[in-house]
MOPAC internal coordinates of N, CA, C and O (Angstrom, degrees):
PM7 1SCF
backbone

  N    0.0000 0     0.00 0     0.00 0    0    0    0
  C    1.4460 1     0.00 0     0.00 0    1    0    0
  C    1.5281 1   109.26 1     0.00 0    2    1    0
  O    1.2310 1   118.06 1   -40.30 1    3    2    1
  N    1.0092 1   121.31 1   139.70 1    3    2    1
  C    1.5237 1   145.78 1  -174.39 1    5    3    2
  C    1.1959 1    99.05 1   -63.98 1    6    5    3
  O    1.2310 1   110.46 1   -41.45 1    7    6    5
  N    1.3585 1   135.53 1   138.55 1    7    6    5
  C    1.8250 1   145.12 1   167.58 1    9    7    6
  C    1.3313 1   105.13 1  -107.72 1   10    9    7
  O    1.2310 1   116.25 1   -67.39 1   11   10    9
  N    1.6839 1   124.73 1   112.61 1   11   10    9
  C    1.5813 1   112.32 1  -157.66 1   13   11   10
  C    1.5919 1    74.89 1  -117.36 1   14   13   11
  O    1.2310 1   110.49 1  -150.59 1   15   14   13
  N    0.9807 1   135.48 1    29.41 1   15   14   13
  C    1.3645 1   118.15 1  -154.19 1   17   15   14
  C    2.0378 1    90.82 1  -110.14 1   18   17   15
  O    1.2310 1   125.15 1   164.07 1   19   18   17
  N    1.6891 1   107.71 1   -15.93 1   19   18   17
  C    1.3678 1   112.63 1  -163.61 1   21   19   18
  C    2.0314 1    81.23 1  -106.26 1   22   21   19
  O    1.2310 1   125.52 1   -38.69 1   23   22   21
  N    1.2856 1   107.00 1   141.31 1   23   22   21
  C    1.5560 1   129.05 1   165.65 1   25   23   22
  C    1.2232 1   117.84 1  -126.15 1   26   25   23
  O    1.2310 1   121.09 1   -66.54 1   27   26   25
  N    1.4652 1   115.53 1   113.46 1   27   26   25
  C    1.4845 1   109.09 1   165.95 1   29   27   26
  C    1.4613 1   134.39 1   -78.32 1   30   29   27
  O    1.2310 1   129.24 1  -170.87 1   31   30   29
  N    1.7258 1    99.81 1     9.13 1   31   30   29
  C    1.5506 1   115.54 1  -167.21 1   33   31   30
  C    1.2595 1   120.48 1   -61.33 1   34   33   31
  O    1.2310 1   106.01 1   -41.87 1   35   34   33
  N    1.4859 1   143.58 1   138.13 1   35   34   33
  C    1.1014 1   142.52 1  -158.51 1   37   35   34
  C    1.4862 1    91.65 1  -100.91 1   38   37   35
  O    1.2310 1   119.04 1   -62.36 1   39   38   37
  N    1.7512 1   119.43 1   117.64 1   39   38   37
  C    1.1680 1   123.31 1   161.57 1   41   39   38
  C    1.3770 1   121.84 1  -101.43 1   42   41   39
  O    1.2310 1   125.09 1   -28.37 1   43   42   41
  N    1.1796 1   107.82 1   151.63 1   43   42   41
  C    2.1760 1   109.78 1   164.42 1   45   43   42
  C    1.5362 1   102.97 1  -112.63 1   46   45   43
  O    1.2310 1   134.03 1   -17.44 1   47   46   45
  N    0.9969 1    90.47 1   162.56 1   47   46   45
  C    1.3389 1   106.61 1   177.66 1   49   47   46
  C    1.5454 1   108.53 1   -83.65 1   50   49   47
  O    1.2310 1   126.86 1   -22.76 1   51   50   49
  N    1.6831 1   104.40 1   157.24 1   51   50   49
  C    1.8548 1    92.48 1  -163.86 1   53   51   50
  C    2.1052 1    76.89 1  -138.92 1   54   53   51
  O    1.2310 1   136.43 1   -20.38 1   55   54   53
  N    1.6578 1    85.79 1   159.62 1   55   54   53
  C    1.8819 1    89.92 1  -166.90 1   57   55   54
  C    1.8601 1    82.69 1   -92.69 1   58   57   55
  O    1.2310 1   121.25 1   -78.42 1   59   58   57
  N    1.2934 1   115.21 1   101.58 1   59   58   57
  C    1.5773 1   125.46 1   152.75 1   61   59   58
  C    1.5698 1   119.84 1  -149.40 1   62   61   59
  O    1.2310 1   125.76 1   -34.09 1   63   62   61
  N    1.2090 1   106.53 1   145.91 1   63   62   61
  C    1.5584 1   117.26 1   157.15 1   65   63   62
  C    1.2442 1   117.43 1   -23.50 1   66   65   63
  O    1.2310 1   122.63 1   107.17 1   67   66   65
  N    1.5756 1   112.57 1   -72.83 1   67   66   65
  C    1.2028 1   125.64 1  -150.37 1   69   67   66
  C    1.6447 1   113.99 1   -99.34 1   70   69   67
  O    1.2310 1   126.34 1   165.30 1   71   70   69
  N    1.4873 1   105.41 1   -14.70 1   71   70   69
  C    1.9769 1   106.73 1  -163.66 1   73   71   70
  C    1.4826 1    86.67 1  -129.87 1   74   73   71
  O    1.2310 1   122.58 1   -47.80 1   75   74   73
  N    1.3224 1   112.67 1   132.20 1   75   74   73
  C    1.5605 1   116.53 1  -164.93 1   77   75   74
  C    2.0702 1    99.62 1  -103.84 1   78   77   75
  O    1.2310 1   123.05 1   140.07 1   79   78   77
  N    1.3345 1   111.77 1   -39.93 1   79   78   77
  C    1.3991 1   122.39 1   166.43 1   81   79   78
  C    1.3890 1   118.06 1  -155.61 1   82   81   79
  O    1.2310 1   132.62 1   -24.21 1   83   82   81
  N    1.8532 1    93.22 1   155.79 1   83   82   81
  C    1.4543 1    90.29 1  -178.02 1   85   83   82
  C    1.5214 1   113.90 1  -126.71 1   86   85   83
  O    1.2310 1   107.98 1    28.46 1   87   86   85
  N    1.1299 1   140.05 1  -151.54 1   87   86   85
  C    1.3715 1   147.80 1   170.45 1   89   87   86
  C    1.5387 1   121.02 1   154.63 1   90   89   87
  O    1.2310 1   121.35 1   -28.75 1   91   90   89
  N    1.4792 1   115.02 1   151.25 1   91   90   89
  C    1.2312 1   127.48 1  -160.94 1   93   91   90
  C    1.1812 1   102.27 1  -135.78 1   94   93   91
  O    1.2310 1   121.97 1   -12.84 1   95   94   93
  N    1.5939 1   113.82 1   167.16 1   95   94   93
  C    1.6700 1   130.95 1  -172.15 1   97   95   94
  C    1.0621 1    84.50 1  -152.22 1   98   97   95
  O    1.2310 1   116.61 1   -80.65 1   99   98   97
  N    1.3914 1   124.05 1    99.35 1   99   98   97
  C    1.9026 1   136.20 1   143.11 1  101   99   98
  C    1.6060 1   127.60 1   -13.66 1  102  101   99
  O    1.2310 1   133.57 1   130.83 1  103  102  101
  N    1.6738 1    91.37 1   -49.17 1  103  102  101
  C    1.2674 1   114.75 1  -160.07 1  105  103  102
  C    1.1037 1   110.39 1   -77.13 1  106  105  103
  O    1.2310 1   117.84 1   146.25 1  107  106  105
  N    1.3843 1   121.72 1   -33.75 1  107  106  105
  C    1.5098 1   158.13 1   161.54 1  109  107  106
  C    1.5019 1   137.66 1   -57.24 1  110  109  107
  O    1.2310 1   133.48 1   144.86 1  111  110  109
  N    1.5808 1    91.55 1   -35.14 1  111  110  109
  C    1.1408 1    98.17 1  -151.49 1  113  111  110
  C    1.7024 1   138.04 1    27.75 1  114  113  111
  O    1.2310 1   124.92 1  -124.70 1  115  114  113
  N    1.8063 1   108.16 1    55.30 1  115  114  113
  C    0.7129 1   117.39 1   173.37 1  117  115  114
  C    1.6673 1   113.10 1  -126.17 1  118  117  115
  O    1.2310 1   128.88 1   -51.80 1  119  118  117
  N    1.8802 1   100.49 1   128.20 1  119  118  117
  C    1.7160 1   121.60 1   173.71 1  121  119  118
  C    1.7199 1    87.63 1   -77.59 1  122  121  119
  O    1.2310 1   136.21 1   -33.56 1  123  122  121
  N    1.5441 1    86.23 1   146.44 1  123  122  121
  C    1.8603 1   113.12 1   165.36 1  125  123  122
  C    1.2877 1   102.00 1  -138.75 1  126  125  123
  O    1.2310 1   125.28 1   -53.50 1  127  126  125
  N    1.3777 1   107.47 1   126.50 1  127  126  125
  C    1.6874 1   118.72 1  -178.80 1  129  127  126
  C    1.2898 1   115.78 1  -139.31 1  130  129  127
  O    1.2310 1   122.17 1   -57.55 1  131  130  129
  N    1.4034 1   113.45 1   122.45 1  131  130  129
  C    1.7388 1   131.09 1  -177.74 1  133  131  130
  C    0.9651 1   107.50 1   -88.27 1  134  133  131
  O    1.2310 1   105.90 1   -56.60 1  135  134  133
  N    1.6760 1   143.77 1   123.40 1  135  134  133
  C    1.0424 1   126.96 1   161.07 1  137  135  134
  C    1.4630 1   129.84 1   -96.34 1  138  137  135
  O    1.2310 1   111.75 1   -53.22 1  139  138  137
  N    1.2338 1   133.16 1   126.78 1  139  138  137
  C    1.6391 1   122.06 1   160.71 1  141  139  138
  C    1.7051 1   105.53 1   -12.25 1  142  141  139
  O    1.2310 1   117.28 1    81.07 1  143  142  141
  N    1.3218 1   122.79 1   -98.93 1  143  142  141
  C    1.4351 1    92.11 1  -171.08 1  145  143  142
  C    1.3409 1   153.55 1   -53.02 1  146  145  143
  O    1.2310 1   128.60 1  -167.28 1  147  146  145
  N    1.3334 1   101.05 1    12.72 1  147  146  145
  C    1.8039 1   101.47 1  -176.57 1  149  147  146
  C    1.4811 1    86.49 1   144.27 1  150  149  147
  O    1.2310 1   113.99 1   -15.22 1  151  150  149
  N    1.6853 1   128.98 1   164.78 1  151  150  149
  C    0.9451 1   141.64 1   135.92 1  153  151  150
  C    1.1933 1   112.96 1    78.75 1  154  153  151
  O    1.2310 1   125.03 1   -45.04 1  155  154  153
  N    1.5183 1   107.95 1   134.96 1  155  154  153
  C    1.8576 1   152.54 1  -178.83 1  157  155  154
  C    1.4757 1   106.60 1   -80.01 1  158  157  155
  O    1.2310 1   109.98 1   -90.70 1  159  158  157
  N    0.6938 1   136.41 1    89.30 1  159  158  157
  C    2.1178 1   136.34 1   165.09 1  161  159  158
  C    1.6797 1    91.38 1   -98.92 1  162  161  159
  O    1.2310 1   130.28 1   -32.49 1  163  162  161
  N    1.9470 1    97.78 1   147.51 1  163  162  161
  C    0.9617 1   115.30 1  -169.27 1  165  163  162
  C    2.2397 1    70.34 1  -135.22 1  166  165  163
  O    1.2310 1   129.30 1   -47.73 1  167  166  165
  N    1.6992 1    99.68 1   132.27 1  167  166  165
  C    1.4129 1   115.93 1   167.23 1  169  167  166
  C    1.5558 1   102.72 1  -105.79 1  170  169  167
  O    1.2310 1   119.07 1   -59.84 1  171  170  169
  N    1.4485 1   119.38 1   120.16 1  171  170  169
  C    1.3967 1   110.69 1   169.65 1  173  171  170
  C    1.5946 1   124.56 1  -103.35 1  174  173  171
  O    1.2310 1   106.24 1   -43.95 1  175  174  173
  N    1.4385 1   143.17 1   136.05 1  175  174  173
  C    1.2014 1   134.44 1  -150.86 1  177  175  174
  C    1.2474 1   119.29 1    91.71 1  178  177  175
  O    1.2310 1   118.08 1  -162.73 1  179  178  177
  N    1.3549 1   121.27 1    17.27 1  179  178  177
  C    1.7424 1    99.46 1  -149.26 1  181  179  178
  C    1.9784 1    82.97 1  -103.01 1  182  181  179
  O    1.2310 1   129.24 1   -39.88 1  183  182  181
  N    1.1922 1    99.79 1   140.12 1  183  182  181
  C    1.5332 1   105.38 1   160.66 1  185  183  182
  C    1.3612 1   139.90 1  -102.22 1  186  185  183
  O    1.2310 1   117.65 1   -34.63 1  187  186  185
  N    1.3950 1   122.07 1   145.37 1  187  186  185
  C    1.6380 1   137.21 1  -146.23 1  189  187  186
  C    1.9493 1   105.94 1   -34.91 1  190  189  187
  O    1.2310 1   133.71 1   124.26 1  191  190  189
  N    1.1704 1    91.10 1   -55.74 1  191  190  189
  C    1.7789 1   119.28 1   167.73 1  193  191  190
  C    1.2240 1   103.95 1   -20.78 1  194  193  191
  O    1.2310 1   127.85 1   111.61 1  195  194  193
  N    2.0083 1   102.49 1   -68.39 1  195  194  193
  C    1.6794 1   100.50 1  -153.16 1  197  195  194
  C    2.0034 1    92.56 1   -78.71 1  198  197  195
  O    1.2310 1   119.51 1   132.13 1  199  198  197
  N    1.2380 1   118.55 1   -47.87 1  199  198  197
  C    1.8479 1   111.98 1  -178.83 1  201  199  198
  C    1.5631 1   109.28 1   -43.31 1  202  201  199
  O    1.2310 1   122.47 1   138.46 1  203  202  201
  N    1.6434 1   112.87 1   -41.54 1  203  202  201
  C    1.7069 1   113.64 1   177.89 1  205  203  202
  C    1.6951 1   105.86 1   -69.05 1  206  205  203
  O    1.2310 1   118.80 1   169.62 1  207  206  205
  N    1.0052 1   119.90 1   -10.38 1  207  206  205
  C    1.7520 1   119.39 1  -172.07 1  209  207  206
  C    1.3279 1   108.44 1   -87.81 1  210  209  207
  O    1.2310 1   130.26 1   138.96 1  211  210  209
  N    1.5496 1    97.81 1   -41.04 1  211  210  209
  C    1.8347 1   114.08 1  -169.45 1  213  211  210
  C    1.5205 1    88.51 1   -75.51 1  214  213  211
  O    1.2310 1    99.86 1   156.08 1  215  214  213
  N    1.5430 1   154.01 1   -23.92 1  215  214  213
  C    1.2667 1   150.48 1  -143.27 1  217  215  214
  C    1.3616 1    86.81 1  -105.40 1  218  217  215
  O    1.2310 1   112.95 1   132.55 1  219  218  217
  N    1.2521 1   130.93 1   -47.45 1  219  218  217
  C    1.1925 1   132.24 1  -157.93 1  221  219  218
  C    1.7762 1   130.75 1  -110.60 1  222  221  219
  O    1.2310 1   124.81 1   179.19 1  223  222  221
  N    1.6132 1   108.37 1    -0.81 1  223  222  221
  C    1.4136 1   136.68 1   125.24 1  225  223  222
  C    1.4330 1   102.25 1    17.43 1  226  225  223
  O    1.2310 1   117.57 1   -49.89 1  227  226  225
  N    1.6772 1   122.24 1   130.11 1  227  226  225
  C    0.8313 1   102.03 1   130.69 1  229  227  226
  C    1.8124 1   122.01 1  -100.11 1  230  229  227
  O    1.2310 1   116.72 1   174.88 1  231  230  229
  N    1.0397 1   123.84 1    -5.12 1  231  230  229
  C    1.6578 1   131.90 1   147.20 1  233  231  230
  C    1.4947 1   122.24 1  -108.03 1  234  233  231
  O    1.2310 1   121.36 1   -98.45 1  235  234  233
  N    1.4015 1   115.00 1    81.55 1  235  234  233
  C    1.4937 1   123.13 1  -171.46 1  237  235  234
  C    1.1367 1    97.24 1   -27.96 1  238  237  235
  O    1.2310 1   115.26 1   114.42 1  239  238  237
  N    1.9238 1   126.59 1   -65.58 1  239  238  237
  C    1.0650 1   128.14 1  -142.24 1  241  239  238
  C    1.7578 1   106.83 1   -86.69 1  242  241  239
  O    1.2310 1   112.96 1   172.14 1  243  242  241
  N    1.2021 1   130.90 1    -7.86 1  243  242  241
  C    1.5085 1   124.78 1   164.21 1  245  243  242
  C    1.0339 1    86.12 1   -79.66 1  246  245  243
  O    1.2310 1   108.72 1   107.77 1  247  246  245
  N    1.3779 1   138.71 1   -72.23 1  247  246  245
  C    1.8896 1   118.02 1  -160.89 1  249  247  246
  C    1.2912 1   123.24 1   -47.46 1  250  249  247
  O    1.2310 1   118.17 1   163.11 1  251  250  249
  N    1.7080 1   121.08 1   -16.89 1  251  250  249
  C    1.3408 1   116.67 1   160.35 1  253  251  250
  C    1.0774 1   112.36 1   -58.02 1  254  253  251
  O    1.2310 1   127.47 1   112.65 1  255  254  253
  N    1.8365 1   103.22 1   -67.35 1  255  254  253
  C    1.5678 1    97.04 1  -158.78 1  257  255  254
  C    1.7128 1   117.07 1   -60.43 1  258  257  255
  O    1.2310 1   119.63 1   158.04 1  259  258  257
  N    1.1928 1   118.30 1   -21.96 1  259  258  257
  C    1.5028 1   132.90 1   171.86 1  261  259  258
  C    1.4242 1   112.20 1   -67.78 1  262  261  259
  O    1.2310 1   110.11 1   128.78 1  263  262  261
  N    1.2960 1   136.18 1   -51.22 1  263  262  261
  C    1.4093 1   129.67 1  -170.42 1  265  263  262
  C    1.3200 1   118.02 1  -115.18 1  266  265  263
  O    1.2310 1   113.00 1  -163.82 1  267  266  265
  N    1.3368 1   130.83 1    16.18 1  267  266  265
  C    1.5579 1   142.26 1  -141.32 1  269  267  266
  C    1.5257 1   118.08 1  -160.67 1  270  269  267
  O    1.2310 1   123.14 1    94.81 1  271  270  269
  N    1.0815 1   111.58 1   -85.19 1  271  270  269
  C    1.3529 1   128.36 1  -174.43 1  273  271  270
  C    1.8579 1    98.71 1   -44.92 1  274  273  271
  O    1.2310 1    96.93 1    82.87 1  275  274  273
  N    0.6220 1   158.51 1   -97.13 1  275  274  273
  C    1.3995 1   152.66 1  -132.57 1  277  275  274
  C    1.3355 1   104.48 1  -116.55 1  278  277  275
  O    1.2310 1   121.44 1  -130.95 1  279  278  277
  N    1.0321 1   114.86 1    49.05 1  279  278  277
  C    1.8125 1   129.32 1  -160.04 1  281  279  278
  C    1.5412 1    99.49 1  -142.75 1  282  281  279
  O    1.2310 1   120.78 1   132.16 1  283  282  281
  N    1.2567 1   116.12 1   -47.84 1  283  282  281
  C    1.7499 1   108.84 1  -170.92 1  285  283  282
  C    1.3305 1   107.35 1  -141.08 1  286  285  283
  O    1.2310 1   126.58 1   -40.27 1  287  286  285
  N    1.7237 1   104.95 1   139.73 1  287  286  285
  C    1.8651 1   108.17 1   174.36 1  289  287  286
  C    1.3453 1   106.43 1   -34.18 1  290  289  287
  O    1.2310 1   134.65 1   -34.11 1  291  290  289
  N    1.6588 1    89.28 1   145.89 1  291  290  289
  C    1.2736 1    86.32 1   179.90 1  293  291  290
  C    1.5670 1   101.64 1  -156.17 1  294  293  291
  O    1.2310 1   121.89 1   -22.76 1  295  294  293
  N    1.4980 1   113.98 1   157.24 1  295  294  293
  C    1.9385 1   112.65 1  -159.28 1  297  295  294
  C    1.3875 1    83.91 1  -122.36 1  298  297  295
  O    1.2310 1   127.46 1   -41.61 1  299  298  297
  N    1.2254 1   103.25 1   138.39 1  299  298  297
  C    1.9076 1   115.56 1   157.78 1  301  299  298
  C    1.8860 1   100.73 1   -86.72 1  302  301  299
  O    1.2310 1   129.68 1   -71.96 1  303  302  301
  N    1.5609 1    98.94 1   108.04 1  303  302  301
  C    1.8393 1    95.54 1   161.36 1  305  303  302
  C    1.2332 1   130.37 1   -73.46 1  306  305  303
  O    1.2310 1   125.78 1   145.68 1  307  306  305
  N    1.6344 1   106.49 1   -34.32 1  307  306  305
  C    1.5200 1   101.54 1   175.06 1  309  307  306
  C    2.0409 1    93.09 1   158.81 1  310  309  307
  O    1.2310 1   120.10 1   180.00 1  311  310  309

């Protein structure tokens, strides 16, 4: 069985309240997002556009919950 709970994804840190780091896979099109309170989400589908939009935010964390969050599969890592 697969351990999704470990990520080798390279995150940065992003200037918000609410999302502590992020990181992307092109190839993938897969968002990885850390949050300040707890917890690893893996967004699957997400395209270059919407990760360059969330980077460039002026409220990272409304452009999540607005373009992201309830928009694409998504895995709790841990």
């Amino acid at each position: 069985m697969e351990d999704f709970s470990i990520s080798t994804m390279q995150r940065q840190p992003i200037s918000s309240s609410n999302l502590k780091t992020v990181g992307y896979d092109a190839n993938t099109q897969t968002l990885e997002i850390e949050f300040h309170q707890g917890g690893v989400y893996q967004y699957d589908d997400v395209p270059e556009n919407v990760y360059r939009g969330l980077l460039e935010a002026e409220s990272a964390g409304t452009y999540f919950y607005r373009e992201i969050r309830d928009n694409y599969p998504t895995t709790h890592l841990g």
